[in-house]
LOVEXKE-159265 format. One record per atom (N, C-alpha, C): residue number from 1; z negated, y negated, x. Coordinates in steps of 0.02 Angstrom, whole numbers. Atoms other than C-alpha are relative to their C-alpha. Example, Ala and Ser with C-alpha at 12.3 -4.5 7.8 and 13.67 -1.06 7.14 Angstrom:
% LOVEXKE-159265
{1,{0,59,45}}
{1,{-390,225,615}}
{1,{0,-60,45}}
{2,{3,59,-42}}
{2,{-357,53,684}}
{2,{-37,-55,-39}}
This chain:
% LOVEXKE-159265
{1,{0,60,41}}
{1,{0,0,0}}
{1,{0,-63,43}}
{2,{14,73,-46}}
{2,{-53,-116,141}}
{2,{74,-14,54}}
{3,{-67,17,-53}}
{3,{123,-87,239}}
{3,{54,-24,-63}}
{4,{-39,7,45}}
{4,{210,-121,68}}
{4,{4,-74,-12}}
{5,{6,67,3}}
{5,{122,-297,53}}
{5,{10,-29,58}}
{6,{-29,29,-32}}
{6,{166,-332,224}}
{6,{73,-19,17}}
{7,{-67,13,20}}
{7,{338,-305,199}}
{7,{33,-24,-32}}
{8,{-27,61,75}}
{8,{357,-414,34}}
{8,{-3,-51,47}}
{9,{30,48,-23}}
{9,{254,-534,139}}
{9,{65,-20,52}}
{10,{-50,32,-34}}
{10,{392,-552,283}}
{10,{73,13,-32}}
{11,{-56,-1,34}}
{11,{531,-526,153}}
{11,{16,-80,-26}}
{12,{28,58,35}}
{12,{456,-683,73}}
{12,{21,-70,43}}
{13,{-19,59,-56}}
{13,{437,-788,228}}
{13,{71,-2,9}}
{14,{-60,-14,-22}}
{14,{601,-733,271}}
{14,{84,-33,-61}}
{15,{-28,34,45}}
{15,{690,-787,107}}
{15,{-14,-81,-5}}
{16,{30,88,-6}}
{16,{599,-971,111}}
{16,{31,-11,41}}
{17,{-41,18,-54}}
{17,{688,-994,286}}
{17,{61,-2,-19}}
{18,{-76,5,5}}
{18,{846,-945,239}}
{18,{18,-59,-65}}
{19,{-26,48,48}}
{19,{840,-1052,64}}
{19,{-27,-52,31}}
{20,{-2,60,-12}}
{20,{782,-1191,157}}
{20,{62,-20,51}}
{21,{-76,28,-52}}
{21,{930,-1190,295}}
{21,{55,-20,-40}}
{22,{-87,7,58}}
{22,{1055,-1163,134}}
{22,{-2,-52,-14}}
{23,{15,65,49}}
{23,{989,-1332,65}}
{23,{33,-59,43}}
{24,{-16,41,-48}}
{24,{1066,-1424,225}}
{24,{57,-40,-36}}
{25,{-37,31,27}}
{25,{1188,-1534,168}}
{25,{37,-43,57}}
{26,{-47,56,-51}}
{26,{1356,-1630,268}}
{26,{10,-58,-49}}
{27,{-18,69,26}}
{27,{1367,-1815,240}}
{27,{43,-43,46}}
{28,{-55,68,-51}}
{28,{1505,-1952,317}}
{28,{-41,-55,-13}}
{29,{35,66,0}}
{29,{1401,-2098,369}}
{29,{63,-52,30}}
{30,{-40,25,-27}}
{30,{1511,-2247,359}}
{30,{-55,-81,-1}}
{31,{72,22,-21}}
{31,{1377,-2369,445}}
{31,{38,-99,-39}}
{32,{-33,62,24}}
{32,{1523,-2530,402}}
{32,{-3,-25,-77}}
{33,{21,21,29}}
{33,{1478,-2529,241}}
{33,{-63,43,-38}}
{34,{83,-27,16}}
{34,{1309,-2428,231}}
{34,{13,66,-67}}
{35,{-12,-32,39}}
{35,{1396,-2290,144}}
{35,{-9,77,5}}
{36,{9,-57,-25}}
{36,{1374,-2102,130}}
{36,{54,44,-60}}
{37,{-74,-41,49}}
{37,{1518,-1976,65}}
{37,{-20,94,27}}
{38,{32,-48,-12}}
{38,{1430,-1797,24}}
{38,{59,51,5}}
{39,{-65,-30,-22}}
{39,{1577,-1682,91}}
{39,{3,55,-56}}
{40,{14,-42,62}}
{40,{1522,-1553,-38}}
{40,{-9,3,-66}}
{41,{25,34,53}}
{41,{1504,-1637,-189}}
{41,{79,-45,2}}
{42,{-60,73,16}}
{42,{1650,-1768,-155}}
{42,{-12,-81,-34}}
{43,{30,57,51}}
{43,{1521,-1888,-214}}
{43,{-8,-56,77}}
{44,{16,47,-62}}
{44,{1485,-2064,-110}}
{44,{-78,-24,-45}}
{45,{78,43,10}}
{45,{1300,-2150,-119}}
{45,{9,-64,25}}
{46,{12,81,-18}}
{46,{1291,-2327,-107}}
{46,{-50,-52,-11}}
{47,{64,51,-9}}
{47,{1136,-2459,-92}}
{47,{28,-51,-78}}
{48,{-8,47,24}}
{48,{1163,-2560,-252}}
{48,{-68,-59,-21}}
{49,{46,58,0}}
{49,{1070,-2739,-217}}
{49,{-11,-37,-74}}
{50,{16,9,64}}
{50,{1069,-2766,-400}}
{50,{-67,28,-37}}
{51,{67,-56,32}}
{51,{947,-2614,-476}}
{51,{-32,-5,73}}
{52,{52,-32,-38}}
{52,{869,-2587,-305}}
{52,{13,58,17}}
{53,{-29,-42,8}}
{53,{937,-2427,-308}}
{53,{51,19,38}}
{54,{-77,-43,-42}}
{54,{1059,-2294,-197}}
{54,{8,29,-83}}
{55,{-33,-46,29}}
{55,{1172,-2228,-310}}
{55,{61,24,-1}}
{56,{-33,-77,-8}}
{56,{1306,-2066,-317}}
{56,{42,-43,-58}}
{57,{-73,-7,34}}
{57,{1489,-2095,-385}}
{57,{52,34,23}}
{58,{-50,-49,-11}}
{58,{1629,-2004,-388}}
{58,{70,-61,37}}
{59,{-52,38,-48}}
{59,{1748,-2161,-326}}
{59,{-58,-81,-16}}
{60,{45,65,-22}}
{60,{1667,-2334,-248}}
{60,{25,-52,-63}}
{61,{-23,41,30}}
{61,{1636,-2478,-352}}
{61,{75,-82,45}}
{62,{-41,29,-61}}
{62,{1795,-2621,-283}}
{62,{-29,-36,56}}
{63,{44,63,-24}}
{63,{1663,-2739,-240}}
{63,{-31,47,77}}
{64,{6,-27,-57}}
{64,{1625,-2597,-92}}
{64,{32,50,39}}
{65,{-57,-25,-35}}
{65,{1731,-2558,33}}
{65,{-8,31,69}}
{66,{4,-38,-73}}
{66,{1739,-2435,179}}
{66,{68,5,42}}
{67,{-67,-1,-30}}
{67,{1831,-2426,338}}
{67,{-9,91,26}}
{68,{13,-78,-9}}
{68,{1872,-2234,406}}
{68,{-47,-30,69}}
{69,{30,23,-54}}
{69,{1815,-2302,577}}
{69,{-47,-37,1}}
{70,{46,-67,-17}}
{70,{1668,-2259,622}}
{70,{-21,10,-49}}
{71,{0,-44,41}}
{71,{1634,-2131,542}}
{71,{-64,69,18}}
{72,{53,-35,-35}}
{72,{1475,-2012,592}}
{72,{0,48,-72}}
{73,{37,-37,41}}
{73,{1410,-1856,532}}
{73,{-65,9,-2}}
{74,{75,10,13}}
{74,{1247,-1838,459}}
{74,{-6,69,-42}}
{75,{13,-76,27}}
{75,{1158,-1666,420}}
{75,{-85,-17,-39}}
{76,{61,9,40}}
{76,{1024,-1668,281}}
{76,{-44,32,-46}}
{77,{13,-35,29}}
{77,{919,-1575,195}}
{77,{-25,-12,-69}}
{78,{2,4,43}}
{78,{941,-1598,31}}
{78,{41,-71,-19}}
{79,{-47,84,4}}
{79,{1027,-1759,-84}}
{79,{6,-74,-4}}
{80,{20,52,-22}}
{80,{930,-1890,-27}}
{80,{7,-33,29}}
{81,{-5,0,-52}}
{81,{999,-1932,125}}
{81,{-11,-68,34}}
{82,{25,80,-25}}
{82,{975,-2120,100}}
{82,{-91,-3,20}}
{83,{73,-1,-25}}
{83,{779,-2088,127}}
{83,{13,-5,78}}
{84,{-5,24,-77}}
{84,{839,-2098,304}}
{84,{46,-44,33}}
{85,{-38,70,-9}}
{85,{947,-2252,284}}
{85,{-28,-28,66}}
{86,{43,55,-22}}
{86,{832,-2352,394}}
{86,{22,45,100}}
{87,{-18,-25,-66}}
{87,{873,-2232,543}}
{87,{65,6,45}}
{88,{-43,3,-12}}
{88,{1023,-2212,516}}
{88,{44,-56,17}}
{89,{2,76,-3}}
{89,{1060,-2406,507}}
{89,{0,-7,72}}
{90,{-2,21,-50}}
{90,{994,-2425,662}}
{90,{33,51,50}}
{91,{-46,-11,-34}}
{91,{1068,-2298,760}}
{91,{83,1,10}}
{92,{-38,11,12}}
{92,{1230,-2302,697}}
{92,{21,-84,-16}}
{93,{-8,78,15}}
{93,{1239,-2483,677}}
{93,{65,-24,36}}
{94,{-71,4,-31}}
{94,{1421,-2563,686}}
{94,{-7,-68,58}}
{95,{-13,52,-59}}
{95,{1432,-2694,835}}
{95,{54,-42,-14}}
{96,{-64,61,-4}}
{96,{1542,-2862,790}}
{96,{3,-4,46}}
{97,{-8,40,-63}}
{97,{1619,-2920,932}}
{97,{60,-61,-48}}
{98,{-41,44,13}}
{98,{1690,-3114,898}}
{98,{46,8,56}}
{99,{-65,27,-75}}
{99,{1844,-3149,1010}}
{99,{-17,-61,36}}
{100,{-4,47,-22}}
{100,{1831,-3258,1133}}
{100,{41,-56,17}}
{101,{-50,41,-1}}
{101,{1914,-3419,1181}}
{101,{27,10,44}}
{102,{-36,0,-60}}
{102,{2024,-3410,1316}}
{102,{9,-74,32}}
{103,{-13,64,-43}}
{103,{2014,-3526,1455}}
{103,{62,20,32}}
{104,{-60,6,-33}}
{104,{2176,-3600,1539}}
{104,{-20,-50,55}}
{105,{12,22,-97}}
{105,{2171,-3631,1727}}
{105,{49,-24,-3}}
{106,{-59,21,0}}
{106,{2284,-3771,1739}}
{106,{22,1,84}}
{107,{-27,21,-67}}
{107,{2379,-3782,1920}}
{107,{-9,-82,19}}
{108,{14,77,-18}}
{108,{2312,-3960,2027}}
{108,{49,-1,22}}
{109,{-52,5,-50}}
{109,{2438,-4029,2131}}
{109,{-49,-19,65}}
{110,{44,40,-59}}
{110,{2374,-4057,2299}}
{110,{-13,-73,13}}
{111,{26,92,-12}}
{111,{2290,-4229,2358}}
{111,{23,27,91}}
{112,{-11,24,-64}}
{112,{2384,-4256,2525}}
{112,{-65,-25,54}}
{113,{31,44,-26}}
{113,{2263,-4309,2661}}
{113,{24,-56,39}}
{114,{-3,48,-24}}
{114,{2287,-4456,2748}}
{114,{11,-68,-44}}
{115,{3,74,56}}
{115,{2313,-4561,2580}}
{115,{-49,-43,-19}}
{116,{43,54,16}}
{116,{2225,-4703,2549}}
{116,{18,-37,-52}}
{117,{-13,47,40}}
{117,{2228,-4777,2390}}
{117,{-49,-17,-25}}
């Protein structure tokens, strides 16, 4: 009896592991506009500053727009994945660069020596 309940017992453990790995979930973090696109689902999550609220659609509202570039993957366990916005934000975070101005090196003409003016 007692080798029967140890064998449920690591059947048990053994099932909990595996349904927690299944629960993993792929997401496209697109960091340019703070977006997430659940590869499995075909659904996107988006921060709306209105309600306060992430929320799951099947196509973006126009008012938010993603570029493919950059584009990160993000592995999660379960369909929350914005609970780790704040990490993701910052590591993934997109870098503006402004352009700079370009300076023009004009050519002097030489100053002769011996002139006196």
């Amino acid at each position: 009896m007692k080798k029967i309940l140890v064998v449920l017992a690591v059947l048990f453990a053994f099932g909990i592991k595996q349904a927690s790995a299944q629960a993993r979930v792929t997401y496209y973090y697109y960091p340019s506009a703070n977006v997430y696109y659940n590869v499995g689902t075909h659904d996107y999550l988006y921060y709306n500053p209105d309600n306060t609220t992430w929320v799951t659609v099947k196509t973006l509202p126009s008012g938010v727009t993603i570029t493919k570039v950059p584009r990160y993957t993000v592995y999660y366990n379960g369909p929350e994945v914005w609970r780790d916005n704040a990490v993701h934000k910052t590591k993934y975070r997109t870098v503006v660069v402004k352009p700079q101005k370009k300076i023009v090196v004009k050519k002097s003409t030489p100053v002769k020596k011996g002139n006196k003016h």
